[in-house]
N, C-alpha and C positions, 0 to 999 in steps of 0.2 A: 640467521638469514634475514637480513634488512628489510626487503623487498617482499617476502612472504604474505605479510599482511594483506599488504594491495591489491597482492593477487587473488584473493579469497575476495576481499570486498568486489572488486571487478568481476570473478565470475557470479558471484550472490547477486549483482547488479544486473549482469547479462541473462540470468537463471528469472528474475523477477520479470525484468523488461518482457521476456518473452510471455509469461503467463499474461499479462498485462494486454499484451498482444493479439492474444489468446483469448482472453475476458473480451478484447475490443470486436472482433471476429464476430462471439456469440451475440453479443448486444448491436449488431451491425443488422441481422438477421431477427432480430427481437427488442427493438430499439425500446427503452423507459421514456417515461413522460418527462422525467429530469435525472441530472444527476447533481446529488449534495453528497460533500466531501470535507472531511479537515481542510485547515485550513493550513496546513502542514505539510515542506515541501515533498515529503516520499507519498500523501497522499495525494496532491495536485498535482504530481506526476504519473500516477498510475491513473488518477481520472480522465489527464488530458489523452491517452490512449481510446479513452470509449469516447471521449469528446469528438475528438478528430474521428472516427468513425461514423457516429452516429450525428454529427453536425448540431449535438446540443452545448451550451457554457454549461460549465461545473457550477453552482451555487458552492464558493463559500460556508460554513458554519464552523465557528471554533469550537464551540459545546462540541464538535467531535474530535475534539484532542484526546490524545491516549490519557488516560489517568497513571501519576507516578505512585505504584505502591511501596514505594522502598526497597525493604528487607525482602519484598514479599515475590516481588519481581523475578520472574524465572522457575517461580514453585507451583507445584503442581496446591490442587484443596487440600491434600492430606498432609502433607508438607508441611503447610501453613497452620495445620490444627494440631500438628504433635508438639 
């Protein structure tokens, strides 16, 4: 099935957007003094959610980019130490 994939990323995308949504809601009601974010487009898209909500700019920082651990990617601690 060709198409399978897509479909999964599309609902994963729609399944996020809405938490996102969701997160923007609460912070609408309890607005932060700022928000700092990756500098990374799936987190500059989930920030600009609470952005447009609470009518603050995201701060940029890259120091929060995901750290690549390799091998290690996907395991749980115990995983990692057997």
């Amino acid at each position: 099935m060709p198409g399978a994939g897509c479909e999964v990323v599309l609902a994963l995308a729609s399944f996020l957007a809405g938490q996102a949504k969701r997160l923007a809601d609460r912070m609408r009601q309890h607005p932060p003094d700022v928000i700092v974010t990756s500098d990374l487009d799936r987190a500059r898209e989930t920030a600009r959610f609470v952005a447009d909500a609470t009518g603050l700019a995201p701060e940029l920082d890259p120091d929060l980019r995901e750290v690549d651990v390799g091998t290690w990617t996907g395991k749980s601690h115990e995983e990692v130490q057997a």
